[in-house]
C-alpha positions as CSV (number, residue, x, y, z in Angstrom):
1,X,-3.9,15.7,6.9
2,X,-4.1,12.4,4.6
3,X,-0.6,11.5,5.6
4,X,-1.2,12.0,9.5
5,X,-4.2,9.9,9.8
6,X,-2.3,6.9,7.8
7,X,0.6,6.7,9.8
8,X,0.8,8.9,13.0
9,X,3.2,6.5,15.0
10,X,5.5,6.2,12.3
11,X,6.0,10.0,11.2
12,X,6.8,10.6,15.1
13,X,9.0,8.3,15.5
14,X,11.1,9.1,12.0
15,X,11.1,12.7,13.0
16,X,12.6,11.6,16.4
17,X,14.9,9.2,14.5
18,X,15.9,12.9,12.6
19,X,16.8,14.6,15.7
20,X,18.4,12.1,17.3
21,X,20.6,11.1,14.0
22,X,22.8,14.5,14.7
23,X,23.8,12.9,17.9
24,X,24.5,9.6,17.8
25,X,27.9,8.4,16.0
26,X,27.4,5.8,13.3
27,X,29.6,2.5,13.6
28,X,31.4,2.0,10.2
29,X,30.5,-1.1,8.1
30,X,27.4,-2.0,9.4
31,X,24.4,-1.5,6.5
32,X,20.6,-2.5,7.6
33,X,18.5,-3.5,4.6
34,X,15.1,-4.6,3.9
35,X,12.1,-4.4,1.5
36,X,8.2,-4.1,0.8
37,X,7.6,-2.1,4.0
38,X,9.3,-3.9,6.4
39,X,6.9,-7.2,5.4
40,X,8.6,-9.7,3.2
41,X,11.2,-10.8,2.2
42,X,12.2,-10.2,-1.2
43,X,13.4,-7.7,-4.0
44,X,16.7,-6.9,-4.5
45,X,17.7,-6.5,-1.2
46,X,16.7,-10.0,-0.4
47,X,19.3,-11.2,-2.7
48,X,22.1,-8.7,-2.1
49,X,21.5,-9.4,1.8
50,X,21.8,-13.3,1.4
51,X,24.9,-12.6,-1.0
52,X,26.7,-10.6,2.2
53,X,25.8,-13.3,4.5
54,X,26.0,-16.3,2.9
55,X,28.6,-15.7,0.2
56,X,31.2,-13.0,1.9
57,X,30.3,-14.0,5.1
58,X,29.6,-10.0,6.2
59,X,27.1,-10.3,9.1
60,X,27.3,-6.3,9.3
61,X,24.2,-6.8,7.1
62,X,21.5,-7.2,8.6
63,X,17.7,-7.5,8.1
64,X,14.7,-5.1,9.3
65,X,11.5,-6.4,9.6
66,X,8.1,-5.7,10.9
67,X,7.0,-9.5,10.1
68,X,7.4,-12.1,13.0
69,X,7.4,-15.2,11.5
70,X,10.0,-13.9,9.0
71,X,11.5,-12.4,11.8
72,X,11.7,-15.8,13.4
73,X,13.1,-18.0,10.7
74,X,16.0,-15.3,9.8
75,X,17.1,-15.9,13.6
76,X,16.4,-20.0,13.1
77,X,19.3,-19.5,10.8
78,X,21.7,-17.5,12.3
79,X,21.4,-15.0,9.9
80,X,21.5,-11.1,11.4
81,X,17.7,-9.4,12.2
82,X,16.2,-6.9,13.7
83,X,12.4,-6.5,14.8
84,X,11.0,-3.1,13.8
85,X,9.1,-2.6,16.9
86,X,11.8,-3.4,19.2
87,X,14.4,-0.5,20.9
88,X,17.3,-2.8,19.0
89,X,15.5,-2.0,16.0
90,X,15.1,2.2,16.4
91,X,19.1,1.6,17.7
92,X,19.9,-0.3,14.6
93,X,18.8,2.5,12.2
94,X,20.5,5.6,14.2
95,X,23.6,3.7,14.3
96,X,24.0,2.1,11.0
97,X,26.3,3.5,8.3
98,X,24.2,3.1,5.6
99,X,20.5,2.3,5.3
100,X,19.2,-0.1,2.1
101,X,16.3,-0.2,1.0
102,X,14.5,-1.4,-2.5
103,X,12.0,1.2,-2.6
104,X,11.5,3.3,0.7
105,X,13.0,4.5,3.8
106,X,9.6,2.7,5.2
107,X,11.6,-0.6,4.6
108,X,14.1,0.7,7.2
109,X,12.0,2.8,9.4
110,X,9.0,3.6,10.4
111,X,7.3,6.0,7.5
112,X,8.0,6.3,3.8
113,X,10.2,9.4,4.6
114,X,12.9,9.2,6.6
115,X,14.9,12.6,6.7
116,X,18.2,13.3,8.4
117,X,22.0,12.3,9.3
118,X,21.4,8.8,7.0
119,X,22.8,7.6,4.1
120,X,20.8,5.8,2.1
121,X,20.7,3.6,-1.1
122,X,18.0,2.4,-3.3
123,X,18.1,-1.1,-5.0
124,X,15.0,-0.1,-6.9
125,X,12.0,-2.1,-7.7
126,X,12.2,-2.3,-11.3
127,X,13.5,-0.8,-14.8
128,X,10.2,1.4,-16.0
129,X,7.8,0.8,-19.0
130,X,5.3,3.9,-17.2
131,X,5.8,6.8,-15.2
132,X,7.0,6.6,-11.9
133,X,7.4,9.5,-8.8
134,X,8.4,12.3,-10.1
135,X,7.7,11.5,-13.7
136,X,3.8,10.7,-13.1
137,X,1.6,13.1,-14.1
138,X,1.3,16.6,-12.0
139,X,-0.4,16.4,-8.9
140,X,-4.1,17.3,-8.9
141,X,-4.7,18.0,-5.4
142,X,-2.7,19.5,-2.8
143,X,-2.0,16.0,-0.5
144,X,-0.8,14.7,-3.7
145,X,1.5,17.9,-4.0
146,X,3.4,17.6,-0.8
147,X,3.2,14.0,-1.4
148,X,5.8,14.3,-4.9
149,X,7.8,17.6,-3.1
150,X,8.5,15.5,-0.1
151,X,9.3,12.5,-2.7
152,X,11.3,14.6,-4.4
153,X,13.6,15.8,-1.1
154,X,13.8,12.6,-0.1
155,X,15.1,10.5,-3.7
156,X,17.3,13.9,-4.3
157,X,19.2,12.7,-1.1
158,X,20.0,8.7,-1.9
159,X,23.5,7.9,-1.7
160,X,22.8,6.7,-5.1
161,X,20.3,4.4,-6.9
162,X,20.9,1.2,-8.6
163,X,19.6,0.5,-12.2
164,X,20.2,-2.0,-14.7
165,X,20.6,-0.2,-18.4
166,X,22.5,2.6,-19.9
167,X,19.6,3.5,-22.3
168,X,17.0,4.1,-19.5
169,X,19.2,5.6,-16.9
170,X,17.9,9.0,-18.0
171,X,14.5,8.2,-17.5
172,X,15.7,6.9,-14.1
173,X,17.5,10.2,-13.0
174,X,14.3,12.4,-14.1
175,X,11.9,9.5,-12.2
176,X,13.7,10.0,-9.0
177,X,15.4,13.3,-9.0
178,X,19.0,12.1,-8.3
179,X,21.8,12.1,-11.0
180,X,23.6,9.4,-9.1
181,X,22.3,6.2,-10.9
182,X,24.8,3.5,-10.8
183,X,24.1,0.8,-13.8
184,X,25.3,-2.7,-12.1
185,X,22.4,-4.7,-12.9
186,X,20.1,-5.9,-10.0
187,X,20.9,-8.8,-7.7
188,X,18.2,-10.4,-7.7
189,X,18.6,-11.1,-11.7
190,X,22.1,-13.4,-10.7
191,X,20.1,-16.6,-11.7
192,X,23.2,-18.6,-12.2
193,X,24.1,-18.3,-8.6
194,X,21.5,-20.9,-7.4
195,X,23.2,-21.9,-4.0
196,X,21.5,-18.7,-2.0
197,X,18.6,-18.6,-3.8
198,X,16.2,-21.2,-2.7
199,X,13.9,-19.8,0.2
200,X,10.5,-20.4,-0.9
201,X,8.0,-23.0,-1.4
202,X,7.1,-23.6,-5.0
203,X,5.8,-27.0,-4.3
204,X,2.4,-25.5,-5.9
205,X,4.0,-25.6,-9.1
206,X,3.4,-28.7,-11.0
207,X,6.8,-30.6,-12.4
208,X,7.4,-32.0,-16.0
209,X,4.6,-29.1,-17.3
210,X,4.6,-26.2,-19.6
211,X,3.9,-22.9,-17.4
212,X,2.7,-20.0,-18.2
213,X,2.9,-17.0,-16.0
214,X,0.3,-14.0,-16.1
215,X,2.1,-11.1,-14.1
216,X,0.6,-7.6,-15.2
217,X,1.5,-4.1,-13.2
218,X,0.2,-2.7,-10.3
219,X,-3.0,-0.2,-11.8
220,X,-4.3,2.8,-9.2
221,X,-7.4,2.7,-10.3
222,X,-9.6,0.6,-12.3
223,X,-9.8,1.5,-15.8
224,X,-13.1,-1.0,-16.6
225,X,-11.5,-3.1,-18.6
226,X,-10.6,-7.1,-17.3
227,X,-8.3,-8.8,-18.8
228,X,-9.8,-12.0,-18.3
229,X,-13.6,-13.2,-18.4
230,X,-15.1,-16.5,-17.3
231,X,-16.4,-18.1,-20.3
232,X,-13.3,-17.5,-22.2
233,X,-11.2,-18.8,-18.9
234,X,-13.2,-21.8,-19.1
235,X,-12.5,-22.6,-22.6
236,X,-8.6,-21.6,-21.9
237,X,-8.7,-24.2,-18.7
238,X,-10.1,-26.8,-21.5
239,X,-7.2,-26.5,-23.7
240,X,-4.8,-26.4,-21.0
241,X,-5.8,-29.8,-19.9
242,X,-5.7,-31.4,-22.9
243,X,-2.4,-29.6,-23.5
244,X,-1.1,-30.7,-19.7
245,X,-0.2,-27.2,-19.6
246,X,-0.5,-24.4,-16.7
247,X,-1.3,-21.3,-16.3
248,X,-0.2,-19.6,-13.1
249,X,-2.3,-15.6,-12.7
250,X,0.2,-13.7,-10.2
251,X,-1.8,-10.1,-9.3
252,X,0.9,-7.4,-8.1
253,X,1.7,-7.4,-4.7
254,X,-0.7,-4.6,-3.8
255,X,-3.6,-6.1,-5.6
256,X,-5.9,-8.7,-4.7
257,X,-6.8,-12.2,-6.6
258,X,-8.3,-12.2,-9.6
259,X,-12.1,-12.1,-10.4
260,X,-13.1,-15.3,-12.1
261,X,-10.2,-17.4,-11.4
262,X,-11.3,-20.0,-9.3
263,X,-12.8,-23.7,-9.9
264,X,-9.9,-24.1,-12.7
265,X,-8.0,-27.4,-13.0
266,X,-5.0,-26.0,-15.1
267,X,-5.3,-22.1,-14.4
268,X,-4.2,-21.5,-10.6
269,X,-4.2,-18.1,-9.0
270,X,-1.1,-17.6,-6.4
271,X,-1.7,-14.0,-5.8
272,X,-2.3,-14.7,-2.4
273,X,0.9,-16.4,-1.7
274,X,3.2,-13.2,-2.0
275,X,5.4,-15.8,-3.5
276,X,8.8,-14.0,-4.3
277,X,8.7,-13.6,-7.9
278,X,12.1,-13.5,-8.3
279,X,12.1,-17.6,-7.4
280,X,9.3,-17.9,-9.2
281,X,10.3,-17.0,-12.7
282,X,13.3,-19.6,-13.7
283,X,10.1,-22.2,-12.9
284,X,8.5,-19.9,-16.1
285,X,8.6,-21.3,-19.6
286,X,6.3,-18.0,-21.0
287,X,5.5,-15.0,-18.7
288,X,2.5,-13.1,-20.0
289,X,2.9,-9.5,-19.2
290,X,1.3,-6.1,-19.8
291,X,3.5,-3.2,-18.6
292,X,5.6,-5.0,-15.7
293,X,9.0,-4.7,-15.3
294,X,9.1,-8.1,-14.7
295,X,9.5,-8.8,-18.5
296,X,13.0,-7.1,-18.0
297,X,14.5,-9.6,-15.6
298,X,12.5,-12.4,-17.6
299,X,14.6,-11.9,-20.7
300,X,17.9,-13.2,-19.1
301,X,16.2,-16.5,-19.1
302,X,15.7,-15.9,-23.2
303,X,12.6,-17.8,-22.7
304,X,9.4,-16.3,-24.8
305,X,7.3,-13.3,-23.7
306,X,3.7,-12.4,-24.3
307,X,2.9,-8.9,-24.4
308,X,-0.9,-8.3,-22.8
309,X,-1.8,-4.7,-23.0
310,X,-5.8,-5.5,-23.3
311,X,-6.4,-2.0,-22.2
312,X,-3.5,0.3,-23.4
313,X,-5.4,3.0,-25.0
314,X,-7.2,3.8,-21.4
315,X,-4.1,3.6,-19.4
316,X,-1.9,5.5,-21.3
317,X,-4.5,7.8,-20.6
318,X,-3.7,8.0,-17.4
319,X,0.0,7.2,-17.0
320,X,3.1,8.0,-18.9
321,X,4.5,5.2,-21.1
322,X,7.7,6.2,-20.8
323,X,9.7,3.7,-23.5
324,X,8.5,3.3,-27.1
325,X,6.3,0.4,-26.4
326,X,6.0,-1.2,-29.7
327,X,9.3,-0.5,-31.0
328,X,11.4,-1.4,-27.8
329,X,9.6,-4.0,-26.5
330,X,10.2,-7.7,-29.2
331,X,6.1,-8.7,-28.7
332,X,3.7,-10.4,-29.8
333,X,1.2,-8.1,-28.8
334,X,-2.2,-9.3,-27.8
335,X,-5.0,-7.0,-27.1
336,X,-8.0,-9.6,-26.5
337,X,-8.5,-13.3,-25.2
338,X,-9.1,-14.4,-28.2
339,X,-5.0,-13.1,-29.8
340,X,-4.1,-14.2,-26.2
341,X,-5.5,-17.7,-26.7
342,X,-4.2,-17.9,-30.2
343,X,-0.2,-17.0,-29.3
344,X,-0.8,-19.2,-26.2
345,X,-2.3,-22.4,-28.1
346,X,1.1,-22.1,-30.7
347,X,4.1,-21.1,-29.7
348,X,5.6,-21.6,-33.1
349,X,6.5,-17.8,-33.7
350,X,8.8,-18.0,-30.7
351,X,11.0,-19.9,-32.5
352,X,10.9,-17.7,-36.0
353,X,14.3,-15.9,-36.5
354,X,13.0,-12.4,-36.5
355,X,11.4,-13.0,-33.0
356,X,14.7,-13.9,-31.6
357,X,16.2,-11.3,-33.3
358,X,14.3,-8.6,-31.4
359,X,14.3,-10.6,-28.0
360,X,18.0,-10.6,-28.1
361,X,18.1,-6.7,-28.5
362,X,15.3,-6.2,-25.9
363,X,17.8,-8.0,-23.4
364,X,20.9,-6.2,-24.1
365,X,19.5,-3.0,-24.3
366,X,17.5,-3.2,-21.0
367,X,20.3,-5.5,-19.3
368,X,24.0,-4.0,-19.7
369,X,25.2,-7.2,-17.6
370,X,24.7,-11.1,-17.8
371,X,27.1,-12.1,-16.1
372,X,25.5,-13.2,-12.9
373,X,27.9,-10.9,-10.9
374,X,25.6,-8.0,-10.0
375,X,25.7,-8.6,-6.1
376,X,29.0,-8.7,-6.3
377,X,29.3,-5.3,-8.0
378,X,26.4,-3.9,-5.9
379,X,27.9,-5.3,-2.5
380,X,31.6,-3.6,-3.6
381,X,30.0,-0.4,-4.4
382,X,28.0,-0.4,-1.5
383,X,31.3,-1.5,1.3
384,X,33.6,1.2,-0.8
């Protein structure tokens, strides 16, 4: 089967971590957490683990990882890790009282389902613009079938998952099978507390300059449209320099760099950095989006937002818009480089009354809290 010849190792090793989870007594108040697969660190649980340790001083949190080097400078600073493929790590997980993830048990374990005597709680990735899990569009093969049932076991059986908005917590509950959605707002979104947030290196990102951000969704397949092409990136790189203005292109994390965006002066592609985006975005004076959630978490920093669905008539094709796109989201739209170019070269309508209007009701209605208190609420809930 498709699932057996991707991970073999892993699936034996979760089913043994099932048996053995009847057996071995969990020690109360100790939570392991990690994200992306076990690789970096980041998401919500990055920021909900470094508010445990650093702030409340809990050390019962503690950090899986598969990633050495990350491995390496968690345990530089005396903060609490273990290494995946280590018998401390397999220990950690049968013994801990709750498991937290931001996506997957894979982040805590060894496969993407991890079944069993565990308690577990999802951060989540994102609030949703398309489909996701079980509200994607019915399986067409039979891999894909047991793929979304054992998805659908395995969300039905979280502890409870964390989201940010009373008006999409439906959409939440049908994506993930699991009426147990707790609105709290995410952790990594507490901008204002500054003192735990500072781990990576943005020294790429020039100082006393107008950035721009390009961070579009992860697509499945390729639905032959680009939203960029190299004469029109040359002419864009022109006007950036003249401007002294940047323009950072961030792929997803699953996806590689883009085509055509090397040799550029102002335009400068980090996709291969993994950079944490969460860091990144404060840097941000416009973020230039498509369907990303990321536009979500960049409203609490009420700076502008340019919507870039170049090729929305072919992906909605293919996955679910599952919010009224042009109603709930404040725009502008673009849907070519050249309206790109044109909302890029003047920003003047970001500061036109009716714009800020709609921003403001785009935040609130996708962000119930602005406080900067959503570790605290999420690290409460999860300790109860």
């Amino acid at each position: 089967m498709y699932l057996m010849k991707n991970n073999p190792g892993g699936i034996l090793l979760n089913c043994l971590l099932f048996l053995l989870s009847h057996l071995i007594r969990k020690q109360k108040g100790t939570f392991l957490i990690g994200a992306r697969s076990g690789e970096t660190f980041s998401e919500n649980s990055k920021y909900l683990y470094l508010y445990a340790n650093k702030i409340k001083k809990n050390k019962n949190f503690v950090w899986f990882t598969r990633n050495r080097s990350l491995f390496n400078k968690l345990k530089e600073e005396k903060l609490p890790v273990v290494f995946a493929s280590s018998f401390q790590g397999f220990y950690k997980i049968l013994i801990s009282e709750k498991l937290v993830v931001a996506a997957c048990p894979r982040e805590v374990s060894y496969f993407r389902y991890l079944f069993g005597n565990f308690k577990i709680i999802q951060l989540s990735h994102g609030n949703a613009i398309k489909s996701v899990d079980c509200l994607t569009p019915k399986s067409k093969t039979f891999a894909d079938g047991i793929r979304k049932s054992l998805l659908k076991k395995q969300y039905s059986k979280y502890d409870f998952i964390l989201h940010t908005s009373k008006k999409t917590k439906k959409i939440f509950t049908k994506s993930f099978a699991n009426a147990k959605v707790k609105v709290l707002g995410y952790p990594r979104n507490d901008f204002r507390k500054k003192s735990f947030y500072k781990y990576e290196n943005l020294n790429f990102i020039p100082l006393n300059k107008k950035i721009f951000l390009y961070a579009p969704t992860y697509r499945a397949k390729d639905y032959g449209k680009t939203p960029f092409h190299k004469k029109e990136l040359y002419e864009l790189d022109k006007f950036l320099k003249e401007k002294r203005y940047y323009l950072i292109l961030k792929n997803h994390s699953y996806e590689k760099v883009f085509p055509n965006s090397t040799k550029f002066k102002n335009i400068l592609d980090i996709s291969e950095k993994k950079t944490d985006i969460a860091e990144l975005l404060p840097k941000i004076d416009v973020l230039i989006t498509d369907y990303s959630s990321v536009c979500f978490d960049f409203s609490l920093l009420k700076k502008p937002i340019i919507f870039y669905p170049y090729d929305y008539k072919k992906y909605e094709l293919h996955e679910k818009i599952v919010i009224d796109y042009f109603n709930d989201l404040p725009g502008p739209f673009a849907y070519n480089e050249k309206e790109l170019f044109a909302l890029i070269s003047n920003l003047s309508w970001s500061k036109k009354r009716t714009y800020l209007d709609k921003y403001e009701k785009f935040m609130k209605d996708f962000n119930d809290f602005t406080d900067g208190k959503s570790c605290e609420r999420t690290y409460n809930e999860i300790i109860k």
